[in-house]
LODO-394341 format. One line per 10 residues: number of its first residue (from 1); their letters; for each residue x, y, z negated of C-alpha. Coordinates in Angstrom, 2 decimals, padded with zeros to 5 digits. Each point is the difference from the previous one (the first is absolute). Layout:
NUM) A) X:Y:Z | ...
! end
This chain:
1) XXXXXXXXXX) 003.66:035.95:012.20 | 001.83:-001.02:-003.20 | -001.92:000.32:-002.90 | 002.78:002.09:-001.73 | -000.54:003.15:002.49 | -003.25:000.48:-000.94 | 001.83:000.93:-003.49 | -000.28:004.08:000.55 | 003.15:000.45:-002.11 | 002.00:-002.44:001.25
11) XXXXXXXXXX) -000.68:001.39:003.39 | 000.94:003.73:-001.04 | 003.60:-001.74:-001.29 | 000.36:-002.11:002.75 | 000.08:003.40:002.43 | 002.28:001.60:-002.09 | 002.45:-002.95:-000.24 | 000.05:000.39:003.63 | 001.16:003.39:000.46 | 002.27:000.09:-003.14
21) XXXXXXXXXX) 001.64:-003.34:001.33 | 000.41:001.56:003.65 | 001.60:003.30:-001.22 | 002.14:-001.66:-002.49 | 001.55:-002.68:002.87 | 000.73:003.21:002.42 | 001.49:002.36:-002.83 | 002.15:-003.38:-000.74 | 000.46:-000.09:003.90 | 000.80:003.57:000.31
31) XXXXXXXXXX) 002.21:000.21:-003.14 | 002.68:-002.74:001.50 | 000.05:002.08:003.39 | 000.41:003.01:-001.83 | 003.32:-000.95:-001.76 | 001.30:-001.84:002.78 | -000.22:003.10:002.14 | 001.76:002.08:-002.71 | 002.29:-001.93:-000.95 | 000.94:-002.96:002.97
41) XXXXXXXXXX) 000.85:-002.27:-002.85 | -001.93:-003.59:-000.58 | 001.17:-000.44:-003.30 | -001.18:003.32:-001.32 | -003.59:-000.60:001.86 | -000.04:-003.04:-001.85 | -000.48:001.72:-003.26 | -003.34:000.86:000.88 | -001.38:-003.52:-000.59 | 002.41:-000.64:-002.44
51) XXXXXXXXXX) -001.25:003.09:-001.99 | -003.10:-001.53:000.20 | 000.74:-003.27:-001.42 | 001.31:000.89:-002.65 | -002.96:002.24:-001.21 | -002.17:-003.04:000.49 | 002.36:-002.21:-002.29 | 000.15:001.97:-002.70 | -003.27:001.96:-000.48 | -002.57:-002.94:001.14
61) XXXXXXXXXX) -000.27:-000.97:-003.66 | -000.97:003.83:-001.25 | -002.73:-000.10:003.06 | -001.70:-002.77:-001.14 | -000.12:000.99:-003.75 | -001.44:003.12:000.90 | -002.34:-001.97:002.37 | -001.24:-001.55:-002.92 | -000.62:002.63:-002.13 | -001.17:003.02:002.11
71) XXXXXXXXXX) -003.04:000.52:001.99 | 001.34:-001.67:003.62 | -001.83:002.35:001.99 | 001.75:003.11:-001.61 | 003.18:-001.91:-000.17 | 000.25:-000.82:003.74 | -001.40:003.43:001.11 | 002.96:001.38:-002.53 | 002.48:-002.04:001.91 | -001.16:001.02:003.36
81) XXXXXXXXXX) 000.20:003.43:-001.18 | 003.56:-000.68:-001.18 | 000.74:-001.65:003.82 | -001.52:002.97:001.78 | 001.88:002.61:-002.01 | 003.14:-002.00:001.34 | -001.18:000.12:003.05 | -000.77:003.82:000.47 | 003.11:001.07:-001.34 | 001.74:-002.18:002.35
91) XXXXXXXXXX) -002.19:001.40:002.84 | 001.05:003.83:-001.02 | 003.83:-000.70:-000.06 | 000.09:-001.90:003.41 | -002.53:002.47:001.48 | 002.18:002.82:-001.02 | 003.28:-001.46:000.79 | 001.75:-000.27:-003.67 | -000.44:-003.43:-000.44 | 002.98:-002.09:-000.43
101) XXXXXXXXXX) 000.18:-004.09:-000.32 | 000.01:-000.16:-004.13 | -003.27:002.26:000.36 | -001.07:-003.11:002.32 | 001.39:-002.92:-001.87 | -001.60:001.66:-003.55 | -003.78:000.12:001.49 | 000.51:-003.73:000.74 | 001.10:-000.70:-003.26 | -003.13:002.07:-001.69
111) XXXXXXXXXX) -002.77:-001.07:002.37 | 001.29:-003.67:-000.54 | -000.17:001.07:-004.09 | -003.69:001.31:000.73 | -000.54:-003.10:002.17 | 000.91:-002.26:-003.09 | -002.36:001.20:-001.98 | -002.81:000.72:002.95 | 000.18:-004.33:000.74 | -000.35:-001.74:-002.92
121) XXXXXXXXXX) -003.05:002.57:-000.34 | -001.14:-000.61:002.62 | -000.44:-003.67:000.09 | -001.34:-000.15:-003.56 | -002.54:002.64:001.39 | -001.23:-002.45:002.63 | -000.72:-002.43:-003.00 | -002.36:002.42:-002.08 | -001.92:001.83:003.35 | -000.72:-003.58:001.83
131) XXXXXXXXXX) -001.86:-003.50:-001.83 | 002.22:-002.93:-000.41 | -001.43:-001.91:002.63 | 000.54:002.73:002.49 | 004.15:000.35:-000.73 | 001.13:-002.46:002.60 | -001.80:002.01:002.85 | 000.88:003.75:-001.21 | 003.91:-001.18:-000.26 | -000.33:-001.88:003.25
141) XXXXXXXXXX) -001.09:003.40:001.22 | 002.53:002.72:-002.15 | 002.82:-002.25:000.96 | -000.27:000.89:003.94 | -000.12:003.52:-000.60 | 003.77:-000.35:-000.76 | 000.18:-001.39:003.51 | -001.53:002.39:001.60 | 002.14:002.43:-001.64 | 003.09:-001.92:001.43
151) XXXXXXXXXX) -001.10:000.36:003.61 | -001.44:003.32:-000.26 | 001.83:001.92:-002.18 | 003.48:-000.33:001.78 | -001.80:000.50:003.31 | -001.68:003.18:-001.03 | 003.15:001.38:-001.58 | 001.41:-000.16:002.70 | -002.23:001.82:001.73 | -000.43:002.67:-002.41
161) XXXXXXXXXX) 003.77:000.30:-000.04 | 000.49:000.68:003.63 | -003.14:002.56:000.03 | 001.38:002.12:-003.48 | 003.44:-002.45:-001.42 | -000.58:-001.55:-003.59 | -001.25:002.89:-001.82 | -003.26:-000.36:001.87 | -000.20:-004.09:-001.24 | 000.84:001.50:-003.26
171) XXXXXXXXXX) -002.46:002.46:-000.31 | -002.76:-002.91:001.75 | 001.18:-002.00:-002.32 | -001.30:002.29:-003.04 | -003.14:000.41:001.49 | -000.68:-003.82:000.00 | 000.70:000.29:-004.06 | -002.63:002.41:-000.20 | -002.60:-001.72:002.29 | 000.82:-003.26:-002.28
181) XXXXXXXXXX) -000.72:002.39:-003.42 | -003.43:001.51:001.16 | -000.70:-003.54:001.30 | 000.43:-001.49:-004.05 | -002.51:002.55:-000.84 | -002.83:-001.84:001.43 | 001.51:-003.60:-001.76 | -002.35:-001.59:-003.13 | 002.75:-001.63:-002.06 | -000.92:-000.87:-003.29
191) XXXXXXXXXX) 002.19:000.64:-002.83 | -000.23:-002.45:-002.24 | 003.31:-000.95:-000.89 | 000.05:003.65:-001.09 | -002.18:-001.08:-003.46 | 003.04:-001.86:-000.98 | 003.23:000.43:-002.55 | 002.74:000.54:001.87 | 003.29:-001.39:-001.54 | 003.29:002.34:000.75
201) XXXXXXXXXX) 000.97:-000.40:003.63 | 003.01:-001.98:-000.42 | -002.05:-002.60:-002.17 | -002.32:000.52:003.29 | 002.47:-001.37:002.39 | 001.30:-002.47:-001.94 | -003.71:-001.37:-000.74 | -000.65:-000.43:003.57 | 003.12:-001.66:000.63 | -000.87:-002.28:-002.81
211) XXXXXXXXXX) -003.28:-000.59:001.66 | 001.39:-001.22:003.56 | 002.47:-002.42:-001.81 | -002.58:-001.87:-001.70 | -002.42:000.02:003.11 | 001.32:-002.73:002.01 | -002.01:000.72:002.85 | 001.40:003.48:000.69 | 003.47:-000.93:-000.34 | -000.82:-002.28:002.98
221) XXXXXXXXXX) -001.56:002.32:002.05 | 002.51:002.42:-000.66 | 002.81:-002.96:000.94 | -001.43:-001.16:002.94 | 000.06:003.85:001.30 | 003.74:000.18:-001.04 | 000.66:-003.59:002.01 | -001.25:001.63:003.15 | 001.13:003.59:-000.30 | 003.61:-000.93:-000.97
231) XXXXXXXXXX) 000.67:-003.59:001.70 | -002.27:001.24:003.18 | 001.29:003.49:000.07 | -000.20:000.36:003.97 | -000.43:003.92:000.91 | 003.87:000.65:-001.44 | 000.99:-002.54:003.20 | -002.18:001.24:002.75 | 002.30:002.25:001.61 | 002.51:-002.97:000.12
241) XXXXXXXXXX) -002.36:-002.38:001.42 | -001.80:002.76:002.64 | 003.59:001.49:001.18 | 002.53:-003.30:-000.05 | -002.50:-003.31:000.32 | -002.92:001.54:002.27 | 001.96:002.78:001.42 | -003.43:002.09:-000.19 | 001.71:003.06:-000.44 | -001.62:003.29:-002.40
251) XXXXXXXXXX) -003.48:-000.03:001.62 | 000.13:-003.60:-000.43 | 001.15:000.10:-003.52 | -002.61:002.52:-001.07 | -002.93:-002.33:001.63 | 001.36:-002.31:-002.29 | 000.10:001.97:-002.75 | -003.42:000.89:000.25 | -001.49:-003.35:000.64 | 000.01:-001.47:-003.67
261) XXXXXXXXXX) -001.97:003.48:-000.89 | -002.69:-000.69:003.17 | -000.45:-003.76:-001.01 | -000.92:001.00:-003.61 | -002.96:002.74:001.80 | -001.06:-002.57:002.15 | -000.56:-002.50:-002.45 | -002.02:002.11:-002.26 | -003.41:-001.09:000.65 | 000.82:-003.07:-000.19
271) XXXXXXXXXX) 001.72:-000.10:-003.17 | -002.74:001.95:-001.59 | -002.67:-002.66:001.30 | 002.55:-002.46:-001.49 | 000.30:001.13:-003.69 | -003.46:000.74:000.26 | -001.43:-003.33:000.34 | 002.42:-002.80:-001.17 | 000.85:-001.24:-002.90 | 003.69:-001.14:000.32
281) XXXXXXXXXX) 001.63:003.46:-000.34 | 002.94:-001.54:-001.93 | 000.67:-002.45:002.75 | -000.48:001.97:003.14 | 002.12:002.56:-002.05 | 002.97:-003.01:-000.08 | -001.24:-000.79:003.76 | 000.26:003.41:000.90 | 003.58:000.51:-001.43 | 001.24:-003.34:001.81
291) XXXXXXXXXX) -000.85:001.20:003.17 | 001.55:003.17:-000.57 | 003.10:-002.26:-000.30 | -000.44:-002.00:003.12 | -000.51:003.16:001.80 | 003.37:001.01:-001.41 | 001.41:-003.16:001.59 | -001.31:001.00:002.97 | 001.16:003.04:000.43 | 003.55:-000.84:-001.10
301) XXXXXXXXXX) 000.25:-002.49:002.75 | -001.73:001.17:002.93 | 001.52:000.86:002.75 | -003.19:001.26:001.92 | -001.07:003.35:-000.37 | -003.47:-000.74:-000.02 | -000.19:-002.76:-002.50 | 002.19:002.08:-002.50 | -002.70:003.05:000.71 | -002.51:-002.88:-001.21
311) XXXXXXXXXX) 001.77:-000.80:-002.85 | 000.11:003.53:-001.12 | -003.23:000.04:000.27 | -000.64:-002.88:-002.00 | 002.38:001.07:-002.80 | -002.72:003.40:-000.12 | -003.13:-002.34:-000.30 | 001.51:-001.94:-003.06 | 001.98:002.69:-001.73 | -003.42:001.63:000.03
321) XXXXXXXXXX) -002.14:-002.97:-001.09 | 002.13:-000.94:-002.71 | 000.02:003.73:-001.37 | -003.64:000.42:000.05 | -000.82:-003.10:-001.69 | 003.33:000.79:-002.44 | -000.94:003.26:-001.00 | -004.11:-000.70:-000.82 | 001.51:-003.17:-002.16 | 001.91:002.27:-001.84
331) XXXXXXXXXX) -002.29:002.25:-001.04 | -002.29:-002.47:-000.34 | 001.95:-002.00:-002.50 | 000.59:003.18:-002.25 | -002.11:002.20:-002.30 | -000.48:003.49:000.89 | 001.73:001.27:-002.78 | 003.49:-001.30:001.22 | -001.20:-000.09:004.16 | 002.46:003.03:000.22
341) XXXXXXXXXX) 003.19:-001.10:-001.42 | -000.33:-003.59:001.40 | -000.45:001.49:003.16 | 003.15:002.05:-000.34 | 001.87:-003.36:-000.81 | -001.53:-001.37:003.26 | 001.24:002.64:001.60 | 003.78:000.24:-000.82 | -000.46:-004.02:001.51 | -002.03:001.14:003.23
351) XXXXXXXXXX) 001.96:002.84:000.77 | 003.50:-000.89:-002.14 | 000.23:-003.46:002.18 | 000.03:001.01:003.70 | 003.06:002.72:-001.22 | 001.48:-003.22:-001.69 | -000.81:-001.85:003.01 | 001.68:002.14:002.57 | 003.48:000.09:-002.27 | 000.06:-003.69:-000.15
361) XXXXXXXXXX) -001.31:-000.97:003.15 | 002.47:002.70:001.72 | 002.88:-001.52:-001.74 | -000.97:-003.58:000.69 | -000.12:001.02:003.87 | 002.84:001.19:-000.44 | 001.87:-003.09:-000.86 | -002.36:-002.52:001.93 | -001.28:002.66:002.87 | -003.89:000.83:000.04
371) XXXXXXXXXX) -001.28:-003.21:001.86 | 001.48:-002.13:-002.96 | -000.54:002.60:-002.68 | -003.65:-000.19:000.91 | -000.63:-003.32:000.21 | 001.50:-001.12:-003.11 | -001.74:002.84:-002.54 | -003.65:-001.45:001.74 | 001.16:-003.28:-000.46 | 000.50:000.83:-003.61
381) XXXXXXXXXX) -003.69:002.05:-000.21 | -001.77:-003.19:001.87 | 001.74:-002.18:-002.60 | -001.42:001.90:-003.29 | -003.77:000.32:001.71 | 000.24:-003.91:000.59 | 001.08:-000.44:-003.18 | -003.13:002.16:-001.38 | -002.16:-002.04:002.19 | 001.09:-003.40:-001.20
391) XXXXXXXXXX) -000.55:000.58:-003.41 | -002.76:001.18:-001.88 | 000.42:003.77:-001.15 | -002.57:003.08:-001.15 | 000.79:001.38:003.61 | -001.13:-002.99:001.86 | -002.83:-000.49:-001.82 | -000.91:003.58:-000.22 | -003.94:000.43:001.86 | -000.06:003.87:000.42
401) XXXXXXXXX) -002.39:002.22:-002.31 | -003.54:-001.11:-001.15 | -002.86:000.70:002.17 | -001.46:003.21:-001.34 | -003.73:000.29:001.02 | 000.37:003.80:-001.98 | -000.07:002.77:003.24 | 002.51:001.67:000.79 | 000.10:003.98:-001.66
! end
């Protein structure tokens, strides 16, 4: 068993993660099926992740300030609170037939608000509950839970929507908030950033900004995440290469679409034995995001089903490898006192770049077609990792934390 599960708190936020994650993918599910079925329109069902990109553009910043200056565990039960609320309301107008699609498109755009400050928490939670030494595992474990959200939560809305129609995913979904509250009640996170002066927020944000500019090494991580999620931007294509190249069809396309999410679970206990015993982090990190290219080569150019389906696959195991070891750096490589709001800037990358990867990669294929499209934007992520690799750099020399002999809390 990893050593990080026999943290008790880490455990107790690790189950809540869970259920939050799964009720937030279905509501997300359930929310685009709702406004396609009342209003028949693509572009207006659109808005819903739209909505929801823009929330996470523009209030990341505040969320990490207040990260950094509140007690985390009250913060993020706070934001759930905020998420759940959402989620209720949108439960009682659905349930008794008065909702209409702005009602729908609004709770994505305040759940995503709540979510922006609920992520950034989150992560610079992980770094005060868990030792340093024990970061690579926990975020090799957290970072799954968003895929089993992605193959759960759909499947279970769906479910829950033929049984009682989206009010009833709704009305799950608040539940899950709740379970994911009571759950932070049995979390020891110290507070210490707490015994600190506090500049005004704005000063905040603009500190931690200042902070990732002048450390080299997480401008690196954070462009080597942005090389893969915009250049290798593959899930905006699959549709184009299930239904035209492999002529797989919808069940097809949604095997497909689920594989990069099943290679990432697969892979976990691996990856966790991984980060938990070597001492190369920064290059397996570079490893791992060159072979999420390759895998992006292969996929753009097979023709056989089952090779592409192994590709996907692939594409899972990196992404996820890369993240975990990522995300502990990150926090690793930055004081408690500004964990939040550098985490917020990581996440406007992590979560900013596949949105800025679909746009460009959907107008590239659209000028060079999908097989082409693909090829050259991994060409152009294998190129930058090689280039990291050839040439010495604070990633590729970067060990992983410091052997803490301290047990775990």
């Amino acid at each position: 068993m990893p050593e990080v599960l026999r943290n008790r708190s880490f455990v107790a936020y690790l189950s809540g993660v869970v259920l939050s994650q799964i009720g937030t993918r279905g509501a997300m599910a359930a929310s685009l099926y709702q406004v396609y079925d009342l209003t028949g329109s693509l572009a207006t069902t659109g808005l819903v992740g739209a909505a929801g990109g823009i929330a996470v553009m523009v209030l990341s910043p505040f969320g990490g300030a207040l990260a950094d200056r509140m007690d985390r565990r009250r913060l993020l039960q706070l934001a759930q609170a905020a998420g759940g609320i959402v989620a209720a309301a949108l439960a009682v107008l659905t349930l008794s037939g008065h909702v209409q699609p702005w009602h729908v498109i609004l709770a994505s755009l305040l759940s995503m608000a709540a979510t922006t400050f609920d992520n950034p928490t989150r992560q610079a939670l992980i770094g005060t509950m868990v030792p340093a030494h024990q970061l690579p595992q926990a975020f090799a474990l957290v970072n799954p839970c968003r895929e089993v959200a992605v193959l759960v939560g759909p499947g279970l809305a769906g479910v829950l929507i033929a049984v009682g129609g989206p009010g009833l995913v709704h009305a799950v979904d608040a539940v899950t908030y709740a379970a994911m509250i009571v759950l932070l009640l049995f979390i020891n996170a110290p507070t210490d950033h707490l015994s600190r002066e506090h500049k005004p927020i704005l000063s905040a944000i603009v500190e931690g900004a200042r902070y990732v500019a002048h450390r080299r090494i997480i401008l690196l991580l954070m462009s080597l995440d942005l090389s893969a999620m915009v250049f290798g931007a593959y899930r905006v294509l699959l549709p184009a290469i299930a239904l035209d190249v492999l002529e797989i069809g919808p069940t097809g396309y949604g095997l497909l679409a689920a594989a990069p999410s099943a290679g990432a679970l697969l892979s976990t206990y691996s990856i966790v034995s991984l980060v938990g015993r070597s001492r190369r982090h920064g290059r397996i990190l570079m490893l791992a995001t060159g072979c999420f290219a390759v895998a992006d080569l292969v996929l753009a150019n097979s023709h056989w089903f089952a090779l592409t389906l192994l590709a996907a696959l692939g594409l899972g195991a990196a992404d996820a490898l890369a993240t975990s070891i990522r995300h502990a750096a990150i926090q690793i490589e930055t004081p408690d006192e500004l964990r939040g709001r550098v985490s917020s800037i990581s996440q406007i990358s992590s979560r900013g770049g596949p949105a800025m990867g679909d746009a460009f990669m959907g107008a590239l294929a659209g000028a060079l077609g999908p097989a082409l499209a693909l090829t050259v934007g991994a060409c152009v992520t294998l190129s930058y990792v090689t280039a990291m690799l050839a040439r010495p750099n604070p990633v590729r020399s970067y060990a992983g934390p410091e052997r803490d002999p301290a047990p775990a809390a």
